[in-house]
N, CA, C and O of each residue as an XYZ file, in Angstrom:
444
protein
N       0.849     -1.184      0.000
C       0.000      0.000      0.000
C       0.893      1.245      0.000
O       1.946      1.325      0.633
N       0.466      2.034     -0.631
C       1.476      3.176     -0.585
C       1.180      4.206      0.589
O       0.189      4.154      1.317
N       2.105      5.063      0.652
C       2.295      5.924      2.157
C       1.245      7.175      1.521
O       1.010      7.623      0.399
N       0.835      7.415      2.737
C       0.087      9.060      2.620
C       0.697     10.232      1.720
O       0.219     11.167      1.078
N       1.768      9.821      1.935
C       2.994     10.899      1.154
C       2.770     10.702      0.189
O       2.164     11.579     -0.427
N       3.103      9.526     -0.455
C       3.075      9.224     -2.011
C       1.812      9.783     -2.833
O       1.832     10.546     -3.799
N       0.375      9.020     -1.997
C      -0.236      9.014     -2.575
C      -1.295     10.641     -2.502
O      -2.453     10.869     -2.850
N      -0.153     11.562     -1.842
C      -0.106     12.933     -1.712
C       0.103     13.168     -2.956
O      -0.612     13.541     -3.886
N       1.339     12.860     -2.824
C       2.236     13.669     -4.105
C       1.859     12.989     -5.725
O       2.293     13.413     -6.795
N       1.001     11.918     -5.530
C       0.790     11.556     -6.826
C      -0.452     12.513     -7.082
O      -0.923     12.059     -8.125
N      -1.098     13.400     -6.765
C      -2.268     13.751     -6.817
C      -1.450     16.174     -6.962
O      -1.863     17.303     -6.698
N      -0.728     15.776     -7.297
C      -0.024     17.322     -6.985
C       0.540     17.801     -8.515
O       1.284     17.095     -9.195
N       0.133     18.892     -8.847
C       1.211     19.367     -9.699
C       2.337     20.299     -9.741
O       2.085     21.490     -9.928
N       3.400     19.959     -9.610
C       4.056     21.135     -8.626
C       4.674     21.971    -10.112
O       5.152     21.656    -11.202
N       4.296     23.268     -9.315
C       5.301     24.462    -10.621
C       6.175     25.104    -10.084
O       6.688     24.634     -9.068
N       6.505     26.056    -10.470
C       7.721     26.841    -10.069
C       7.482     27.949     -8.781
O       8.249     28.782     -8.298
N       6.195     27.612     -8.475
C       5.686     28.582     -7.233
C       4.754     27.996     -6.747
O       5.094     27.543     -5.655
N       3.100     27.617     -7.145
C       1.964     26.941     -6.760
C       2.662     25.363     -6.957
O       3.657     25.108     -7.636
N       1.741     24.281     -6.066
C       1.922     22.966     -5.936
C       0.570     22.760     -5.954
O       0.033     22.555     -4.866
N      -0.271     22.770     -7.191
C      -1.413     22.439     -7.335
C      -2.204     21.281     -7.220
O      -1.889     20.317     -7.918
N      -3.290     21.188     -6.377
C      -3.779     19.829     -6.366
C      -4.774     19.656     -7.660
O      -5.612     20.486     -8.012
N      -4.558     18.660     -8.160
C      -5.479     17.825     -9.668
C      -6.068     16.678     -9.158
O      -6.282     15.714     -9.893
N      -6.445     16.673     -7.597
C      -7.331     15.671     -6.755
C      -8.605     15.833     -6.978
O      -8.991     16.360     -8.021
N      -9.408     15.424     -6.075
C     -10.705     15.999     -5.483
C     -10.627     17.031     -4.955
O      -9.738     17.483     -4.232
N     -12.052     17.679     -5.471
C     -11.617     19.274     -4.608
C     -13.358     19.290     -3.936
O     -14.349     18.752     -4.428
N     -13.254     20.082     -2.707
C     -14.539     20.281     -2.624
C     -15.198     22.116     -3.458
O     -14.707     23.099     -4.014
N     -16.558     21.596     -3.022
C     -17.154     23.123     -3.525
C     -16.482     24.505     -3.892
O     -16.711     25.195     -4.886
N     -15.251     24.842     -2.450
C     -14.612     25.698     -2.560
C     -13.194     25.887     -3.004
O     -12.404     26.780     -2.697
N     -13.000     24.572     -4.010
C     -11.656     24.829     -4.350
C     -11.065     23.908     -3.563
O     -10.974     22.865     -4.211
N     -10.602     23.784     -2.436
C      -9.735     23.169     -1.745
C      -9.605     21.490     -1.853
O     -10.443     20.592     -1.777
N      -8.546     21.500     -2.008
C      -8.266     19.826     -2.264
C      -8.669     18.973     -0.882
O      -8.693     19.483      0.238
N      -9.001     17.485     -1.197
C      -9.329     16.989     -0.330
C      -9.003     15.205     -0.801
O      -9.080     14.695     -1.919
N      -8.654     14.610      0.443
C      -8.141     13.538      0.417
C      -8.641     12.380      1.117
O      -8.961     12.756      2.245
N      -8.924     10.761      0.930
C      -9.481     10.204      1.740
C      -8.515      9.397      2.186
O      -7.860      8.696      1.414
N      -8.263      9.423      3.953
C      -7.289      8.696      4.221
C      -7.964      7.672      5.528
O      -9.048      7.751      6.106
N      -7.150      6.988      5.645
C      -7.220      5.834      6.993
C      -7.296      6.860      8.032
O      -6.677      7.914      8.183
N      -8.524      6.088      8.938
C      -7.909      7.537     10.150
C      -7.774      6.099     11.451
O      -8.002      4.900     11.292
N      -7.411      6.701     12.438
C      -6.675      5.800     13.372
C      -7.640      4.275     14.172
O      -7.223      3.265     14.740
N      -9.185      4.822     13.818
C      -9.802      4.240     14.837
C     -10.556      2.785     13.032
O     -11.519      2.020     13.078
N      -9.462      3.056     11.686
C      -9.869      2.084     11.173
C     -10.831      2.028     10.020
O     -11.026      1.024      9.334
N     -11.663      3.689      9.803
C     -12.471      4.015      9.013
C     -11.525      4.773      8.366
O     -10.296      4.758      8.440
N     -12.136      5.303      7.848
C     -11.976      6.889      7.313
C     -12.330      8.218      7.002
O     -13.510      8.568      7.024
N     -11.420      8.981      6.717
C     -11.817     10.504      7.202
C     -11.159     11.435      6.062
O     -10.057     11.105      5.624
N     -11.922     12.808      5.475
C     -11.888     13.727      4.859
C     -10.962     14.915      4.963
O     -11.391     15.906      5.553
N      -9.379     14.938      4.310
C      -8.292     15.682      5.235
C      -8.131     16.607      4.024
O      -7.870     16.082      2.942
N      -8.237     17.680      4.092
C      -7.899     18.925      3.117
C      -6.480     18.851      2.717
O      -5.582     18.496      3.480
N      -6.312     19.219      1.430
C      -4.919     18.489      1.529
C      -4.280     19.235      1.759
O      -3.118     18.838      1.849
N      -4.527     21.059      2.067
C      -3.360     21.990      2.581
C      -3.649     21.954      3.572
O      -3.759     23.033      4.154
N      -3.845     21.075      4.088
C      -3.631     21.086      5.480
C      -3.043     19.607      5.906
O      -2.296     19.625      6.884
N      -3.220     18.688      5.465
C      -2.337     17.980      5.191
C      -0.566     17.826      4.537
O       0.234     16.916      4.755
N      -0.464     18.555      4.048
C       0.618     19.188      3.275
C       1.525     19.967      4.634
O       2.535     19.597      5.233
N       0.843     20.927      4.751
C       1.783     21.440      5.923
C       1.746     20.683      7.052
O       2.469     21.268      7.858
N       1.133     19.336      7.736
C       1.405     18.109      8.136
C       2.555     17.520      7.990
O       3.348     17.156      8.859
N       2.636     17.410      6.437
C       3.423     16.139      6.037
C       5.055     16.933      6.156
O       6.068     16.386      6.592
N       4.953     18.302      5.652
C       5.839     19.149      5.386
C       6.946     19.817      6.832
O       8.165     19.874      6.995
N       6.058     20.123      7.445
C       6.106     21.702      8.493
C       5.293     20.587      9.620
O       5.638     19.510      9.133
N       4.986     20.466     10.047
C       4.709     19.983     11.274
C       3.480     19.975     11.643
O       2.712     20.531     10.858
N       2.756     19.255     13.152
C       1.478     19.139     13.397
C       0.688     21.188     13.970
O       1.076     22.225     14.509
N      -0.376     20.670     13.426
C      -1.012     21.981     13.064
C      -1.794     21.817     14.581
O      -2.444     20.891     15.067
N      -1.363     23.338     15.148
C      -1.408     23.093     16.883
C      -3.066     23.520     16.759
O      -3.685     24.067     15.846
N      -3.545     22.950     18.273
C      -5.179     23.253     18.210
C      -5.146     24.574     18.660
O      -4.374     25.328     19.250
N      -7.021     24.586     17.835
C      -7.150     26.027     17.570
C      -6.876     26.990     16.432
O      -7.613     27.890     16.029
N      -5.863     26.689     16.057
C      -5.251     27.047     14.528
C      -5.787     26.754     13.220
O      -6.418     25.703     13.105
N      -5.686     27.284     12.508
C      -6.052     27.243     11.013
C      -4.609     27.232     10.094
O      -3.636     27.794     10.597
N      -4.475     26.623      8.805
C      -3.497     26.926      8.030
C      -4.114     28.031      6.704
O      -5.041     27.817      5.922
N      -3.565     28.773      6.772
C      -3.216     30.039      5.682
C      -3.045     29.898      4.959
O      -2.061     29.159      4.931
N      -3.526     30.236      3.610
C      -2.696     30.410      2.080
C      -1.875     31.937      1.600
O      -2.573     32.634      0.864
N      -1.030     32.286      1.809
C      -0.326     33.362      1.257
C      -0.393     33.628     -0.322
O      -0.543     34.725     -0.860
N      -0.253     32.425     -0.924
C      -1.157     32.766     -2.510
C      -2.183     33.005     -2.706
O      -2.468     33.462     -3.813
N      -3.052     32.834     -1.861
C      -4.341     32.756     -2.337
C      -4.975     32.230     -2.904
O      -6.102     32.607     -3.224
N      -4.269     30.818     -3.318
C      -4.802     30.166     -4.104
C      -5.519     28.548     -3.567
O      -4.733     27.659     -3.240
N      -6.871     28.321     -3.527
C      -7.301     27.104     -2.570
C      -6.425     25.915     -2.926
O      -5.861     25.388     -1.967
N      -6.221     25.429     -4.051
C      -6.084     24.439     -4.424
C      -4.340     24.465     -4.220
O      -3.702     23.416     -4.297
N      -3.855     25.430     -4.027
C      -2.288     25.257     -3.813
C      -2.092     24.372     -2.615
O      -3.022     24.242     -1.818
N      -0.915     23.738     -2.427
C      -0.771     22.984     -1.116
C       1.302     23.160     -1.377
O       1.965     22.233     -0.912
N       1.698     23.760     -1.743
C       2.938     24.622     -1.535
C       3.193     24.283     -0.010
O       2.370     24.923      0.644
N       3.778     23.742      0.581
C       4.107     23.983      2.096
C       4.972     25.407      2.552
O       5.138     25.661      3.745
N       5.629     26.514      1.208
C       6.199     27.096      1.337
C       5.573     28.346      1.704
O       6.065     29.169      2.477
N       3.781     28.508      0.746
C       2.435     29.341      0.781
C       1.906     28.742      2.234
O       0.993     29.471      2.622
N       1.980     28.431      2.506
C       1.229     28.143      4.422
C       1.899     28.341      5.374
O       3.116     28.421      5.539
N       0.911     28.436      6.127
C       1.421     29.004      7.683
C       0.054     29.130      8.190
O      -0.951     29.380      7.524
N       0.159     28.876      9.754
C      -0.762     28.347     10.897
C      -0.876     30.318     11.260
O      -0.024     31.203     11.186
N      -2.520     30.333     11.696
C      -2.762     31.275     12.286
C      -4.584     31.186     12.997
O      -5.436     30.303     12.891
N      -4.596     32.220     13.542
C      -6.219     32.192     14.077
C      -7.515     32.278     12.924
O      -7.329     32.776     11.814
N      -8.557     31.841     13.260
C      -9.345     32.416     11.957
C      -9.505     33.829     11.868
O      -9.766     34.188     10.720
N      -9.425     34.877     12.823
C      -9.539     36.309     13.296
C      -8.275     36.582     12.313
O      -8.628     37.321     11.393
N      -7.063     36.250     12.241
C      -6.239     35.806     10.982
C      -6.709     35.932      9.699
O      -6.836     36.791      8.827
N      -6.919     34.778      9.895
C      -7.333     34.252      8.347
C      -8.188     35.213      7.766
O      -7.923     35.593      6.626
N      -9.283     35.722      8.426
C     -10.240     36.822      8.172
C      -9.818     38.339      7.904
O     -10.367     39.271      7.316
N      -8.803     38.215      8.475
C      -7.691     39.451      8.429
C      -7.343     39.719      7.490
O      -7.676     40.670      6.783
N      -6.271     38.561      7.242
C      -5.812     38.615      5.986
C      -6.484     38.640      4.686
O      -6.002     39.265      3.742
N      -8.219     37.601      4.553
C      -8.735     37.867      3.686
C      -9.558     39.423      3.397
O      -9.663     39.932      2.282
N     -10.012     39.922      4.485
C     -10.276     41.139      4.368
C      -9.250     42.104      3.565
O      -9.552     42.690      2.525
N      -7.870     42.184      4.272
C      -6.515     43.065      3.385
C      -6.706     42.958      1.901
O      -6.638     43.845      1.049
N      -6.882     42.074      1.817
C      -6.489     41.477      0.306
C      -7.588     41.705     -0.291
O      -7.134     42.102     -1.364
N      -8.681     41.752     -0.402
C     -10.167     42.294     -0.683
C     -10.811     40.664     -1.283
O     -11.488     40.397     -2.276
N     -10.348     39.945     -0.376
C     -11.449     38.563     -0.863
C     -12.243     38.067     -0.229
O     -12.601     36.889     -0.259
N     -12.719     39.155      0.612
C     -13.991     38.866      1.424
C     -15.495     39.476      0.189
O     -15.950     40.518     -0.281
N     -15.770     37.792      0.167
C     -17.617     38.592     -0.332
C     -18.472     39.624      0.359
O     -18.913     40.612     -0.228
N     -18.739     39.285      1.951
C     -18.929     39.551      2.689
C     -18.552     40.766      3.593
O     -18.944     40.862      4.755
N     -18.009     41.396      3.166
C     -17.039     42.347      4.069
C     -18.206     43.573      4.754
O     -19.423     43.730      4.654
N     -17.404     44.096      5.275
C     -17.913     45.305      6.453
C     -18.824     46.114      5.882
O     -18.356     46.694      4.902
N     -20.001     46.387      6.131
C     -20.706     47.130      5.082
C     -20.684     48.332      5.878
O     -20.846     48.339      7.098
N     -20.451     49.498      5.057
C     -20.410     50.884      5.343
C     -22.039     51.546      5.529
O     -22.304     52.496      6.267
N     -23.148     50.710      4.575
C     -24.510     51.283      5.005
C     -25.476     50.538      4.689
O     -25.212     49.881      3.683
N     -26.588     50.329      5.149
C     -27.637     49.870      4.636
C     -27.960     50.112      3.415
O     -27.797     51.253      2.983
N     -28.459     49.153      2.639
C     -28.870     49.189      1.444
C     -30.365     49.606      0.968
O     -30.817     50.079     -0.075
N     -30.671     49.393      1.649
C     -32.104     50.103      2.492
C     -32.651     51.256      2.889
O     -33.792     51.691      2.738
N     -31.514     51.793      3.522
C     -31.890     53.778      3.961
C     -31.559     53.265      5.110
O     -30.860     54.192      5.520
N     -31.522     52.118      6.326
C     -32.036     51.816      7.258
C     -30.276     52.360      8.182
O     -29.276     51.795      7.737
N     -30.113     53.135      9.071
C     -29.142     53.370      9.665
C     -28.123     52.566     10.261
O     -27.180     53.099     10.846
């Protein structure tokens, strides 16, 4: 059977900056992987987040992993890094890739 790793990296396209996943992706882009999980079934592991697992180390609780590209489907261990979602929200706000963002007024008249 092959290792998690492998059957990581068989599922990756790596370029000269992005390490794109050509896996399964869910709804939002993000790659996703089905692996053995300990108790014998299995379980649904994003693969950038897996990636900086396999790469960079265990992803401490509480934490989220980051994309610095911006790109979902990248799994680059070099584009990640662990932070809060207050973070993550941060950063997507800066960058203007919040749909959602702060609304300055009602759309409505309504104060």
């Amino acid at each position: 059977m092959k290792s998690i790793q492998a059957r990581f990296l068989a599922k990756v396209r790596m370029g000269a900056s992005c390490w794109i996943w050509i896996g399964a992706k869910n709804p939002a882009g993000y790659g996703q992987l089905r692996i053995k999980s300990a108790m014998g079934g299995f379980r649904i592991s994003l693969a950038h987040r897996l990636s900086y697992e396999l790469y960079v180390g265990p992803i401490p609780t509480g934490l989220v992993v980051m994309h610095s590209c911006d790109t979902p489907s990248c799994v680059n261990p070099a584009h990640l890094s662990v932070g809060t979602q207050a973070d993550n929200l941060r950063d997507a706000g800066t960058k203007g890739r919040m749909s959602r963002g702060r609304k300055s007024h009602c759309p409505n008249g309504h104060a």
